[in-house]
C-alpha positions in Angstrom: -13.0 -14.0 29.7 -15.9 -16.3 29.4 -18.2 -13.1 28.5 -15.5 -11.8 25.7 -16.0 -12.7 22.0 -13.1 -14.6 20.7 -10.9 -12.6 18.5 -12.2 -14.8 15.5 -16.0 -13.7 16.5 -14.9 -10.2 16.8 -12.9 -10.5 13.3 -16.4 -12.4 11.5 -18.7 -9.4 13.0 -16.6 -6.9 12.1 -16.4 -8.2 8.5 -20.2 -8.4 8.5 -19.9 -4.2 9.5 -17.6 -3.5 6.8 -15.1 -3.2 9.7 -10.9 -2.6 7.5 -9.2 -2.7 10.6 -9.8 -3.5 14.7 -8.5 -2.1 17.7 -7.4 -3.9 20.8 -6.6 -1.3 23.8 -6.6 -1.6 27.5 -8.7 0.9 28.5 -11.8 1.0 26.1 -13.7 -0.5 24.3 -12.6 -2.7 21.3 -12.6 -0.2 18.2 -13.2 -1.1 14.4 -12.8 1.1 11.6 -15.3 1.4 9.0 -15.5 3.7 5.8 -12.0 5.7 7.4 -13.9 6.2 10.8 -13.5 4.2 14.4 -16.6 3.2 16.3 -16.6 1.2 19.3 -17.7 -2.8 18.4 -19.3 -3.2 21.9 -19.5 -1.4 25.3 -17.4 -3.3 27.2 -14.2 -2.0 28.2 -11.0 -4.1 28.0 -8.8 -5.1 30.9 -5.1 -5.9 30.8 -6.4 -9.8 31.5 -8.4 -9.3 27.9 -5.9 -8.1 26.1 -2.9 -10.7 27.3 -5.8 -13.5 26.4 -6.3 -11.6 23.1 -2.6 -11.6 22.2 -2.8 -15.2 23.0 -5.4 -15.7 21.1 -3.4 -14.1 18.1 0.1 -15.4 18.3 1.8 -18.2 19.9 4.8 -16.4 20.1 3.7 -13.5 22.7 7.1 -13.8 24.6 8.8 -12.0 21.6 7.1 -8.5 22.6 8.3 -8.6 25.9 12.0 -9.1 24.9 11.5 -6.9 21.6 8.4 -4.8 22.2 6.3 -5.8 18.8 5.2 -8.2 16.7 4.2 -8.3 13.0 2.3 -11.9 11.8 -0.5 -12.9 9.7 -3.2 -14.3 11.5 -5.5 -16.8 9.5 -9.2 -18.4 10.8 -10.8 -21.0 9.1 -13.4 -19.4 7.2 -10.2 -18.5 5.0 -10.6 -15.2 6.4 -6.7 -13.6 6.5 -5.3 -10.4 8.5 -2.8 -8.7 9.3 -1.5 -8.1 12.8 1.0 -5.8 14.7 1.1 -6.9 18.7 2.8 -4.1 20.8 2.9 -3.1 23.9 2.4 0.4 24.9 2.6 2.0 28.8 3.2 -1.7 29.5 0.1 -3.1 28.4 -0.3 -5.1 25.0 -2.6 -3.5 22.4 -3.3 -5.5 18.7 -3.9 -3.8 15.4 -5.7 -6.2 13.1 -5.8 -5.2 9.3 -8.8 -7.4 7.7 -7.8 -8.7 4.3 -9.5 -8.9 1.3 -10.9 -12.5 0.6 -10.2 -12.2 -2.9 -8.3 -10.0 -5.1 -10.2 -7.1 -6.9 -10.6 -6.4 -10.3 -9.1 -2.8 -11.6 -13.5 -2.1 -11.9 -13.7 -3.3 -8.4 -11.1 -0.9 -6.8 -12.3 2.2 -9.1 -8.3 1.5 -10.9 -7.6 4.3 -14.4 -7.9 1.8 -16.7 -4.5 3.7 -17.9 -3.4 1.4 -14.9 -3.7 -1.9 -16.8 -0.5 -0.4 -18.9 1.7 -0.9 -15.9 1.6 -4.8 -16.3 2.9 -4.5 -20.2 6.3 -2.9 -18.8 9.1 -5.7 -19.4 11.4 -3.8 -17.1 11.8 -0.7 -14.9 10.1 0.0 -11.6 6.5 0.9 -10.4 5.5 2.8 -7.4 2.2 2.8 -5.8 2.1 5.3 -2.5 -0.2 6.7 -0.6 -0.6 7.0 3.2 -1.1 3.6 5.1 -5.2 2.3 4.1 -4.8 3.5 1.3 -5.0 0.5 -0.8 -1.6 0.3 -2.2 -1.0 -3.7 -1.4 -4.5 -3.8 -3.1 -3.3 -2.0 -6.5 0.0 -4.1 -6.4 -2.4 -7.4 -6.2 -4.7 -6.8 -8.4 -1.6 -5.7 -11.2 0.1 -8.7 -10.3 -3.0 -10.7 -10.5 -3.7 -9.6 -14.2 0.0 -10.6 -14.7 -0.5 -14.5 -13.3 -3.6 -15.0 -15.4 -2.4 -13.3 -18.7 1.7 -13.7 -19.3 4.4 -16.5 -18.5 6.5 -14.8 -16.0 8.4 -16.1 -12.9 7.0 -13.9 -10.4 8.5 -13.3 -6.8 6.8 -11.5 -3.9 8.5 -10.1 -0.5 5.7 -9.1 1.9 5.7 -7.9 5.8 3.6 -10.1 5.9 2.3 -11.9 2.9 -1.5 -10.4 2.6 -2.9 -11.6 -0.7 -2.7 -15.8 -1.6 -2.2 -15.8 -5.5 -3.1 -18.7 -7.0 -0.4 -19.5 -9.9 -2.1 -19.5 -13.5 0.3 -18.8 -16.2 2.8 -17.9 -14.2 5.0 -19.2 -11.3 4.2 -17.1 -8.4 6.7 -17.5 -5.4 6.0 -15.3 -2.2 8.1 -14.8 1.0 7.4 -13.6 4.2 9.9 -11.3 5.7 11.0 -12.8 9.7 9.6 -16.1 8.0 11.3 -16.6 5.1 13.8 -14.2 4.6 15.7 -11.6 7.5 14.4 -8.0 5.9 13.6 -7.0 2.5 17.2 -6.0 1.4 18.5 -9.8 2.7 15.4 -11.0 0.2 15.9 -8.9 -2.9 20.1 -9.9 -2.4 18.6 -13.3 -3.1 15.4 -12.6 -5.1 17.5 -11.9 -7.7 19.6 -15.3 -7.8 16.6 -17.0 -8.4 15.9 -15.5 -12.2 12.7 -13.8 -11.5 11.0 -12.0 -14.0 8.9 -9.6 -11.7 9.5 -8.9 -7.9 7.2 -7.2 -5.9 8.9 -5.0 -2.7 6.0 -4.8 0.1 7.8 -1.3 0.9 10.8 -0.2 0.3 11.9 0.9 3.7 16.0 1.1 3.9 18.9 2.7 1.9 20.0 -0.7 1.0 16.1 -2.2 -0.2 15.8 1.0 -2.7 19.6 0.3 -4.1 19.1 -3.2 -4.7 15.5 -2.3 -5.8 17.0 0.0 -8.5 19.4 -2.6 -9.8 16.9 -5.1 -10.5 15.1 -2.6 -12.3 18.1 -1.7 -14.7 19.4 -5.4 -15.1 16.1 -6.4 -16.7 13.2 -6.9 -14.3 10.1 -5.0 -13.4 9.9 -4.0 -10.2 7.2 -3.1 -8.4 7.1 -1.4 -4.8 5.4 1.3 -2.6 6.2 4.2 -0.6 4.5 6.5 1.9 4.1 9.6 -0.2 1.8 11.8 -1.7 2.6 13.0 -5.0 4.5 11.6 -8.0 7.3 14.6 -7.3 7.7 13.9 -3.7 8.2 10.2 -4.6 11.2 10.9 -6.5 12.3 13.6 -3.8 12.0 10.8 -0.9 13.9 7.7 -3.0 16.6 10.7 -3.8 16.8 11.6 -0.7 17.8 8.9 1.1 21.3 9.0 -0.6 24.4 10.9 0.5 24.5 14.1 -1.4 27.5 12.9 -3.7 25.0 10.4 -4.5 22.5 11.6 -5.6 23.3 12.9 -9.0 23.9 9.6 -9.9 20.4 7.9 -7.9 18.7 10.6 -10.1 20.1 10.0 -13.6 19.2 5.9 -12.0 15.9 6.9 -11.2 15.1 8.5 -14.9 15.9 5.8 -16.6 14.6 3.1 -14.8 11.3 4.3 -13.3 8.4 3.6 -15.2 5.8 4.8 -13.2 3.8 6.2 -9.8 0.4 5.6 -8.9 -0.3 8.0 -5.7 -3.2 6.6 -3.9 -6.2 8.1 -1.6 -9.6 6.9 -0.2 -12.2 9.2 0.2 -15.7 8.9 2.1 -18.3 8.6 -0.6 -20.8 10.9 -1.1 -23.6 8.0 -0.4 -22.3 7.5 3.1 -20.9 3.8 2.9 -17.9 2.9 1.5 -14.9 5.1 0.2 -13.6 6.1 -3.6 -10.5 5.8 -4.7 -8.4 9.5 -6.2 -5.4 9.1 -7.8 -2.1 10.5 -9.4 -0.8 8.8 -12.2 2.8 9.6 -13.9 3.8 7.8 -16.7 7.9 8.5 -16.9 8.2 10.4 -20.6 11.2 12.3 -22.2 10.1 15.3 -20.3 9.7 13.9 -17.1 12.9 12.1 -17.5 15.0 15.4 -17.7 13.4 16.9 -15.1 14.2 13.9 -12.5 18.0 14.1 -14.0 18.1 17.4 -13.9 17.1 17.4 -10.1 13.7 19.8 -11.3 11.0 17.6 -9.5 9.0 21.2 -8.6 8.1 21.6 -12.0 6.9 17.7 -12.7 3.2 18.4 -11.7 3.0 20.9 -14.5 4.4 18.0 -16.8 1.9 15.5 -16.0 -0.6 17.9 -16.2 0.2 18.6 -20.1 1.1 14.8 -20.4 -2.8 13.7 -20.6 -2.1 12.1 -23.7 -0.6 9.0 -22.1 -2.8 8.9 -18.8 -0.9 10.8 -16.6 -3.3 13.3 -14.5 -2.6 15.2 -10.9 -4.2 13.9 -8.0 -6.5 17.1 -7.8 -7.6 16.4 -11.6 -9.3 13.1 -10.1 -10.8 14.9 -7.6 -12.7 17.7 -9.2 -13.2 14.4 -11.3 -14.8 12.5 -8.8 -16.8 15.6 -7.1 -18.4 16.3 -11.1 -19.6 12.8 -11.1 -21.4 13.3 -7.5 -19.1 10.6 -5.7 -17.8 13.0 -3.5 -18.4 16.8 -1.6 -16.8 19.6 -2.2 -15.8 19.4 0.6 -13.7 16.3 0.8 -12.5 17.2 -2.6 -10.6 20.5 -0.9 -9.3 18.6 2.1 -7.8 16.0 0.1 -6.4 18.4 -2.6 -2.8 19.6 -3.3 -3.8 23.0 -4.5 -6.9 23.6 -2.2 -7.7 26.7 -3.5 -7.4 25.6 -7.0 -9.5 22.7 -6.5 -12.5 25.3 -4.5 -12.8 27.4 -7.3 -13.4 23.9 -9.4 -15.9 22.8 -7.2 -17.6 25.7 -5.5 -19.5 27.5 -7.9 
């Protein structure tokens, strides 16, 4: 091991590259992913030796994937630099993924944010979804909404994180965040409690279980503002997936939930930027009107895309709006624009031409 980096070196240079995530696999080289895309960070390949050393390196609770077969910690070095890890072992060997984290928390200019966003932190009570397809930014968003929270209203805010990724440092408001394994047993065990301890706004890292989007949906009609993510696409499927976790003689009920206490969706992507380096951020944004409200009671979602497209107004806009938006202002191709789009067709006659 003596002709390894350390796992901190390895994290430090591939922060220098611009590096969002790392790879450790027996088998190859260590990978890092930069602007969406993995490259190798060296030549060498690893061993099964480097790879138990690196896992060492990373937790000092290793044992735990033999007997359970994964691992998810926050890993810290002390530079200040944070990550987030997932140990695991696959065809018997232990392989890391290591999510760098921001060092601070961007601004909505920073993160290319609608500034129709900032409305989200004005809500006294309902729920917020941010989704999107993991690296997408969504703990980002939620950060950097809280964030403007902290520094500009006198709330009681309470965060439950797998694992806690962004360190807020309480302003106006009393920020208390817990680590799921660490602090609490899952994210329905926390938001049980969470709301015996009078918070004003929770944060759900991602709500995962039947029993995490119930409890979820309670807070958010008993007087809280929730906010939480899931892995979808489009404003309509997110309704579709929270509804469709239910039994079906549930449902009617979760939807005429849903209508009144959502407040709204931001659907995330990052795109490779025209320039080369970096990504830009498209996005989908439904603010929950009248309109909107009947369709999700009514069970309609199909025909909510052609609401937020007439419900401009307000902020709303379709994820392919924002990014025949983003290809007009020369931040991305045509070409990325299509891929990425919902109607691809619609969005190549918008940019092709």
């Amino acid at each position: 091991m003596s002709t390894l980096y350390s796992i901190d070196e390895i994290i430090t240079q591939a922060k220098q590259r611009r590096a969002s995530d790392i790879h450790i696999v027996c088998g190859v080289p260590v990978k890092i992913r930069v602007d969406g895309v993995l490259e190798n960070f060296d030549d060498r390949v690893l061993t099964a030796p480097d790879c138990e050393e690196y896992a060492h390196q990373l937790s000092n609770r290793v044992s735990e994937i033999n007997r359970i077969g994964e691992q998810d910690l926050a890993y810290g070095m002390e530079d200040g630099t944070r990550c987030r890890v997932n140990l695991f072992r696959q065809q018997g060997y232990v392989s890391a993924a290591i999510r760098i984290l921001n060092d601070h928390i961007p601004s909505f200019k920073e993160l290319g944010l609608p500034s129709e966003i900032a409305q989200f932190t004005d809500f006294n009570q309902g729920i917020v979804l941010v989704t999107g397809e993991t690296g997408a930014g969504k703990s980002t968003t939620l950060a950097c909404l809280l964030d403007k929270i902290n520094h500009e209203q006198y709330k009681h805010i309470i965060t439950l994180e797998d694992p806690i990724e962004y360190i807020y440092r309480p302003d106006k408001c009393i920020v208390n965040q817990r680590e799921i394994g660490r602090d609490t047993r899952s994210f329905s065990d926390g938001l049980d409690s969470v709301l015996r301890e009078d918070p004003d706004v929770i944060l759900v890292g991602e709500m995962r279980s039947l029993a995490t989007i119930e409890t979820a949906l309670i807070a958010a009609e008993t007087g809280h503002l929730v906010f939480a993510t899931l892995h979808t696409n489009s404003a309509a499927e997110t309704i579709d997936r929270i509804v469709d976790v239910f039994t079906a003689e549930q449902q009617a009920q979760v939807r005429t939930q849903l209508s009144m206490s959502l407040q709204a969706v931001i659907c995330q992507q990052l795109l490779p930027n025209l320039s080369g380096q970096g990504r830009v951020l498209a996005t989908e944004v439904m603010f929950n009107n009248n309109a909107i409200r009947n369709l999700i009671r009514e069970g309609k979602t199909p025909q909510i895309s052609n609401s937020i497209a007439t419900s401009g107004a307000d902020g709303s806009h379709l994820m392919d709006t924002s990014l025949i938006s983003l290809y007009k202002q020369r931040k991305i191709t045509s070409e990325v624009a299509i891929r990425a789009a919902h109607d691809r067709d619609y969005v190549r006659r918008m940019t092709l031409y």
